[in-house]
C-alpha positions as CSV (number, residue, x, y, z in Angstrom):
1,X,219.2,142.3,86.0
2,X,216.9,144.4,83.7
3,X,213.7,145.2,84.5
4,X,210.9,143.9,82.1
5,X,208.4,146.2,80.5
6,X,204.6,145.9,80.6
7,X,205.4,145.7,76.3
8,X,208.3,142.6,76.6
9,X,206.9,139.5,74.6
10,X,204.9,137.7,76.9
11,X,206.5,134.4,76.0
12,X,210.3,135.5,77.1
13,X,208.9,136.8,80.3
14,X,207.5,133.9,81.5
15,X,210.2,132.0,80.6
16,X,212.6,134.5,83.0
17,X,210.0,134.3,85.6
18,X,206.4,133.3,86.7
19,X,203.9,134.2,89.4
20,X,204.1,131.5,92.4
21,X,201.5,128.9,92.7
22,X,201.5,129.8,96.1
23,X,200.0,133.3,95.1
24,X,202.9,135.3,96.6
25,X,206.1,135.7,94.7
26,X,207.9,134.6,91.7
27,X,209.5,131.5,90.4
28,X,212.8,132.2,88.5
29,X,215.0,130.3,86.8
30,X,218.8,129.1,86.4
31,X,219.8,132.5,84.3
32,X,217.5,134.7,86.3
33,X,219.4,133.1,89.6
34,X,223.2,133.8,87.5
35,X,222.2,137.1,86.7
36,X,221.4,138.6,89.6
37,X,224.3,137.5,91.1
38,X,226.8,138.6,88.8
39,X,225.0,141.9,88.9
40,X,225.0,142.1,92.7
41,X,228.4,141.0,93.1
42,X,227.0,137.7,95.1
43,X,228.7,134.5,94.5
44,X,225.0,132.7,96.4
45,X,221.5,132.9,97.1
46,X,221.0,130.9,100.5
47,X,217.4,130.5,100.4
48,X,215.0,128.3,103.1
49,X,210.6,128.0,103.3
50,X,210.5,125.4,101.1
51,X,211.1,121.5,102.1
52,X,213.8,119.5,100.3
53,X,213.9,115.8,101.2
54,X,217.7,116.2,101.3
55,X,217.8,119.2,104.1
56,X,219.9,121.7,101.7
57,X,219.8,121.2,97.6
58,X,221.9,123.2,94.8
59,X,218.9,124.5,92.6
60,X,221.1,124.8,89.6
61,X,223.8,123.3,87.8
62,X,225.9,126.3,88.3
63,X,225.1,126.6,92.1
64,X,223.5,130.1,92.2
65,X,221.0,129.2,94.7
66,X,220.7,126.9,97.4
67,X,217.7,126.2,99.7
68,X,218.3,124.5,103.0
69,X,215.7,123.7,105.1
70,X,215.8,122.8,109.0
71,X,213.1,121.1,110.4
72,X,213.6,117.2,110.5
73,X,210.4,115.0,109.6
74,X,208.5,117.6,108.6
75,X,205.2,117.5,110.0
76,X,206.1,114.5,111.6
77,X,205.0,112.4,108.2
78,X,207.4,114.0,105.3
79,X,210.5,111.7,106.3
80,X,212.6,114.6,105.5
81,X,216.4,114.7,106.5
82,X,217.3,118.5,107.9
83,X,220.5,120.9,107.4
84,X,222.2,124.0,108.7
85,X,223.7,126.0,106.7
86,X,227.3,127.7,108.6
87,X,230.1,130.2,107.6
88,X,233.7,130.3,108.8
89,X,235.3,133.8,109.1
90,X,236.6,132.8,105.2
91,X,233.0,132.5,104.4
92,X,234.2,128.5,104.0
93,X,230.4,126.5,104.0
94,X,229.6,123.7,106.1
95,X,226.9,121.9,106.2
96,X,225.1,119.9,109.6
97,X,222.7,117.3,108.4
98,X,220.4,116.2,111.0
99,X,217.1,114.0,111.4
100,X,214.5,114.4,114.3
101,X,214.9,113.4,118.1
102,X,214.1,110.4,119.8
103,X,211.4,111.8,121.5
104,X,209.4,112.9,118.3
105,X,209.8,110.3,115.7
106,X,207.0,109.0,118.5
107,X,204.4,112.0,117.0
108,X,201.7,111.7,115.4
109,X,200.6,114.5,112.8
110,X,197.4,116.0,112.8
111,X,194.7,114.3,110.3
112,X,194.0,117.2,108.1
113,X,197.0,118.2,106.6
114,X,196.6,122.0,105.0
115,X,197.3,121.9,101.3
116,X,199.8,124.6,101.2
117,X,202.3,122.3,103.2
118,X,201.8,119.5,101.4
């Protein structure tokens, strides 16, 4: 992956990347993901901190990075569905889906919610 310089066109850099809204970190996309990868000699980027209703989600056609995230019901009001990611010796994936317990699809979530989880 190249590095780009303070001079790059300011249009083709933020089409490679942008700052986060969340004020730390970059969003990247799909050829960013590739990239890196093939330069790294990485076939994935297993990522997680960020909810996907599904529990684990391919971010791009070509599969280059995945984001699985593990806690069920998130908050107790996001109705989410959670996954864990595992690895066989072969480094074969499988995936666990699972959904909250008994005993806290009962909870109740606190009434202020903080924007940043939302």
């Amino acid at each position: 992956m190249k590095a780009l310089s303070a001079t790059s066109c300011g249009l083709i850099r933020r089409t490679l990347r942008a700052v986060s809204p969340h004020g730390a970190g970059w969003l990247f996309g799909g050829k960013v993901a590739t990239e890196f990868n093939m330069v790294n000699g990485l076939e994935l980027i297993c990522r997680a901190h960020q909810l996907v209703q599904e529990g684990l989600k391919y971010m791009f056609q070509d599969r280059s990075l995945l984001t699985v995230w593990s806690a069920p019901n998130y908050c107790y009001r996001c109705g989410n569905v959670a996954s864990i990611l595992c690895f066989d010796s072969a480094l074969e994936r499988e995936v666990k889906y699972f959904t909250e317990t008994d005993e806290n699809s009962n909870m109740m979530a606190p009434r202020a919610a903080v924007p940043y989880f939302l």
